[in-house]
C-alpha positions in Angstrom: 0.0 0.0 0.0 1.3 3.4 -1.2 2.1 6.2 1.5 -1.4 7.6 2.0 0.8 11.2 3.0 2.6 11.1 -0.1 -0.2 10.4 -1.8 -2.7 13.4 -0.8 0.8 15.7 -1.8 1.0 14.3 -4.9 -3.1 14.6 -6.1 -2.9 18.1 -5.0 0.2 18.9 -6.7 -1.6 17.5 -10.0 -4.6 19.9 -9.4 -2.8 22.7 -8.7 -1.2 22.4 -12.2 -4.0 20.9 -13.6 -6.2 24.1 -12.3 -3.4 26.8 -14.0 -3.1 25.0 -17.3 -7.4 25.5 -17.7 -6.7 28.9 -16.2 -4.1 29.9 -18.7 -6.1 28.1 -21.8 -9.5 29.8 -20.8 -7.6 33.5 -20.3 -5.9 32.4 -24.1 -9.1 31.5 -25.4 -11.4 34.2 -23.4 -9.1 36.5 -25.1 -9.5 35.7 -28.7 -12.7 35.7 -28.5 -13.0 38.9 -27.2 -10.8 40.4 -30.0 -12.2 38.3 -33.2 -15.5 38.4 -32.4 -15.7 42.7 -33.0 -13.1 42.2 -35.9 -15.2 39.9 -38.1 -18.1 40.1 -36.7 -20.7 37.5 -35.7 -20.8 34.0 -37.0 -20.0 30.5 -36.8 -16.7 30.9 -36.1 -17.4 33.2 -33.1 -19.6 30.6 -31.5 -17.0 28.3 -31.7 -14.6 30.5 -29.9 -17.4 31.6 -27.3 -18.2 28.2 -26.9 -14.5 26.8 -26.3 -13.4 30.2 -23.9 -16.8 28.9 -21.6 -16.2 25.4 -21.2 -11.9 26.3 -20.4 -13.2 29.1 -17.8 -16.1 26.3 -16.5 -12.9 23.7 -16.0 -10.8 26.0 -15.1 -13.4 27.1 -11.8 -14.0 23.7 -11.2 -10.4 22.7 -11.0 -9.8 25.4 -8.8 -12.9 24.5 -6.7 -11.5 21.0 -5.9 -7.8 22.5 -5.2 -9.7 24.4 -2.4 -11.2 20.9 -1.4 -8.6 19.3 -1.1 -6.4 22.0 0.7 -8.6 22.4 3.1 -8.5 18.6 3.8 -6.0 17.6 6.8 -2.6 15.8 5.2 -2.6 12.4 6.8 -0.3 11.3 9.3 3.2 10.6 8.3 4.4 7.0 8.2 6.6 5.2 10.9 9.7 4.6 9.3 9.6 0.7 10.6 5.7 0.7 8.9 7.3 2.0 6.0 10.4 -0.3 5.6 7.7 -3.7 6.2 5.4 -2.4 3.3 8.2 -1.9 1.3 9.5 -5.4 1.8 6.1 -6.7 1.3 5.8 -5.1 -2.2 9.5 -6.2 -3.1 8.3 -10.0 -2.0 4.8 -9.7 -3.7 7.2 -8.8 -7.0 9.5 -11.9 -6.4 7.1 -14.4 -5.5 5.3 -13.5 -9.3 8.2 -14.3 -11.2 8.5 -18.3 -12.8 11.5 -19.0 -9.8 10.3 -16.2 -7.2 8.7 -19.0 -4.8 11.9 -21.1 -4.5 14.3 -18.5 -4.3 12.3 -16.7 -1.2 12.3 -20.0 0.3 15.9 -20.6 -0.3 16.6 -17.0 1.5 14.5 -17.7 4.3 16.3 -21.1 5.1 19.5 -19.2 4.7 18.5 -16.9 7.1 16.8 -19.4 9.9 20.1 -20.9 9.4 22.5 -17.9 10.0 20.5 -17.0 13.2 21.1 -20.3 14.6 24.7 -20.6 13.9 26.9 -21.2 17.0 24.0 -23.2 18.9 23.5 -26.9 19.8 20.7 -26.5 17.9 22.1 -25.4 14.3 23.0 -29.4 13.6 19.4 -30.6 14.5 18.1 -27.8 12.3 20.5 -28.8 9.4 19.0 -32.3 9.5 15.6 -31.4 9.5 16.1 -28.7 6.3 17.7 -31.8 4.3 14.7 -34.5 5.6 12.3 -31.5 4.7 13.9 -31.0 1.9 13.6 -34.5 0.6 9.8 -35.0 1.5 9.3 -31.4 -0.2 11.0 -33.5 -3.6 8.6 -36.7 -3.3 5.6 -34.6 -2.3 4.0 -34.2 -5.4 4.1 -38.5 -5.8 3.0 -38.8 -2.0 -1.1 -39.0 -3.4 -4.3 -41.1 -2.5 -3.4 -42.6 1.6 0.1 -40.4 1.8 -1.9 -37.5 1.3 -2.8 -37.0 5.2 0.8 -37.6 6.3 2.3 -35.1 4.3 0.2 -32.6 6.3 1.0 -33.9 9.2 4.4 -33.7 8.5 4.2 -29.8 7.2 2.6 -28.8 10.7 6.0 -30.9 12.5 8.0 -28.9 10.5 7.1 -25.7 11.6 6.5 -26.7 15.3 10.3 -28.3 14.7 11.9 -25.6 13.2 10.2 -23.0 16.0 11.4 -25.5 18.9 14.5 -24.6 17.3 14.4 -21.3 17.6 13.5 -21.5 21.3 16.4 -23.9 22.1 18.9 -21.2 20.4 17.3 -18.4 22.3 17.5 -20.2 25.5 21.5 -21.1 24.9 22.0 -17.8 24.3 20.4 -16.6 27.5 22.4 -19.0 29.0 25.2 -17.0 28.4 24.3 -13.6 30.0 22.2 -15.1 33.0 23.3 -14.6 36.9 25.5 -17.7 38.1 21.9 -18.4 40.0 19.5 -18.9 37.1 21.9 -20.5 34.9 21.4 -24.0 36.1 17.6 -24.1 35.7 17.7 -22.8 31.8 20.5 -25.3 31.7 18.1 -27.9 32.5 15.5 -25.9 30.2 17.7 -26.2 27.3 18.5 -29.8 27.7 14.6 -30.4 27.6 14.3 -28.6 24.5 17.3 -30.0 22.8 16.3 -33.7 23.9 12.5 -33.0 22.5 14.3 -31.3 19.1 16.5 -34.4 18.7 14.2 -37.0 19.2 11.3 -34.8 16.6 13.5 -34.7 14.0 14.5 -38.2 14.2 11.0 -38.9 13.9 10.8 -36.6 11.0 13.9 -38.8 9.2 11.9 -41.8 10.3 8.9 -40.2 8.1 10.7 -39.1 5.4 12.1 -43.0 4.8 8.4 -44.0 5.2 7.5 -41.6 2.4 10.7 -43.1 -0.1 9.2 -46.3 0.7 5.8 -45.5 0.0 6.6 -44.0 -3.2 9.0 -46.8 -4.0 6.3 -49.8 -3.7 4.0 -47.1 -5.3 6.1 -47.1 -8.3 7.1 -50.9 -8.9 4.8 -53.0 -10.6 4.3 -56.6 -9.7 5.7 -57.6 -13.2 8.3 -56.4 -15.6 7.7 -52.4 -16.5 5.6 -51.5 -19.3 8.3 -49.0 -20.5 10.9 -52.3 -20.2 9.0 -54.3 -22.0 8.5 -51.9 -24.7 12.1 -51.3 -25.1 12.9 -54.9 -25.7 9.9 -55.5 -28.4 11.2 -52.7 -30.4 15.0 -54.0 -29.9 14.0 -57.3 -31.1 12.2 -55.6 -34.3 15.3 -53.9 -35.3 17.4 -57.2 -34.8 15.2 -59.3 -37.9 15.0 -56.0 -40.0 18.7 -56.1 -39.6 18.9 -59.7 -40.4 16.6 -59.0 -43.2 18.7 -56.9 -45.0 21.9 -58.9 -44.3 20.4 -61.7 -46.5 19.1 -59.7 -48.6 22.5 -58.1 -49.7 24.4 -61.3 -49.5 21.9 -62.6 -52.3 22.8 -59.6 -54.6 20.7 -58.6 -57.7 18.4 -61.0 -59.4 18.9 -62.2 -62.3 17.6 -60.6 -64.9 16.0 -62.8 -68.1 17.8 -62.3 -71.3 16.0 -60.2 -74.1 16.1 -61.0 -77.5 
């Protein structure tokens, strides 16, 4: 959303010069008419002129008119600079996200950054594993269809519960580090909670990603040999006789040809 300040400046600005160019074209055409109509007298001509001198000095007033309007309005409040700065960002993001590659590379920024601000924590190496496991569901989600489908959810909603435990963990260690000598031991107990619960989700989330391979696996293998296998072998075996075909057919050369008289 546009700067509702900045906008209210820049519609009067537009009326104010809007208002002098009707001004200046209806004194321009007021003026000829005044002169041409005594000097050739009345006629067709002349009504044009009066006609066109009216309707500039009628736009001209009502331009004006609105100018007043609009002055007289109160200029809204300006923006925060931090408002300002988000809606910016949310414009530059609404711009990426409708390009071809704009979803994927927005995603590939945020994980860059969720990484960066866990870096130096216990939990940065849980967090690694769970972006590749998320990672490779994300790649077999689209095959993951019919009895999967309910799973994949559920695994969507563990992700972001996983990756905000995360977050919690790292915010905790780093606590840690600035608290009095007498809080430290219970966040140090806090932290090992959160760790242990981080651990043992995302081992459940690799557990649910080799599900998912599996699944898609015994989706994809038929209980006899592949169609596309099959297929293959038909069409090698039909190039094999034409092949022979033709060997014997050279070896035999040119028939023989019955003598003309």
């Amino acid at each position: 959303m546009a700067d509702e300040r900045a906008r209210h400046f820049r519609r009067l600005r537009r009326l104010r010069r809007s208002a002098r160019r009707w001004s200046v074209l209806a004194g321009g055409l007021g003026g000829a008419a005044a002169v041409l109509t005594p000097y050739a007298g009345l006629g067709l001509p002349d009504a044009a002129w009066a006609g066109a001198a009216g309707s500039a000095v009628a736009l001209a007033a009502w331009r004006w008119v609105d100018l007043r309007a609009l002055a007289a309005r109160p200029a809204p409040p300006a923006l925060d600079p931090a408002e300002a700065a988000a809606r910016s960002r949310a414009r530059l993001v609404a711009a990426v996200e409708r390009l071809p590659v704009g979803p994927g590379v927005l995603a590939e920024v945020r994980r860059v950054r969720s990484r960066l601000a866990l870096r130096g924590t216990t939990a940065a190496q849980a967090w690694a594993r769970l972006d590749r496991a998320a990672l490779t569901l994300a790649g077999m989600a689209p095959r993951l269809t019919g009895l999967a489908e309910p799973a994949v959810l559920e695994a969507a909603a563990a992700d972001r519960s996983l990756r905000d435990l995360a977050g919690r963990a790292a915010s905790v260690e780093r606590a840690l580090k600035l608290a009095p000598a007498e809080a430290r031991p219970r966040l140090a107990e806090a932290h090992r909670t959160l760790i242990g619960q981080l651990d043992s989700g995302v081992a459940a989330y690799e557990g649910l990603v080799a599900a998912a391979a599996g699944y898609v696996a015994e989706d994809a293998r038929p209980s006899t040999e592949h169609p596309a296998a099959s297929r293959l072998t038909e069409a090698t075996d039909l190039l094999h006789g034409v092949a022979s075909a033709l060997a014997e057919l050279r070896a035999v050369g040119e028939p023989l040809r019955a003598p003309t008289r």
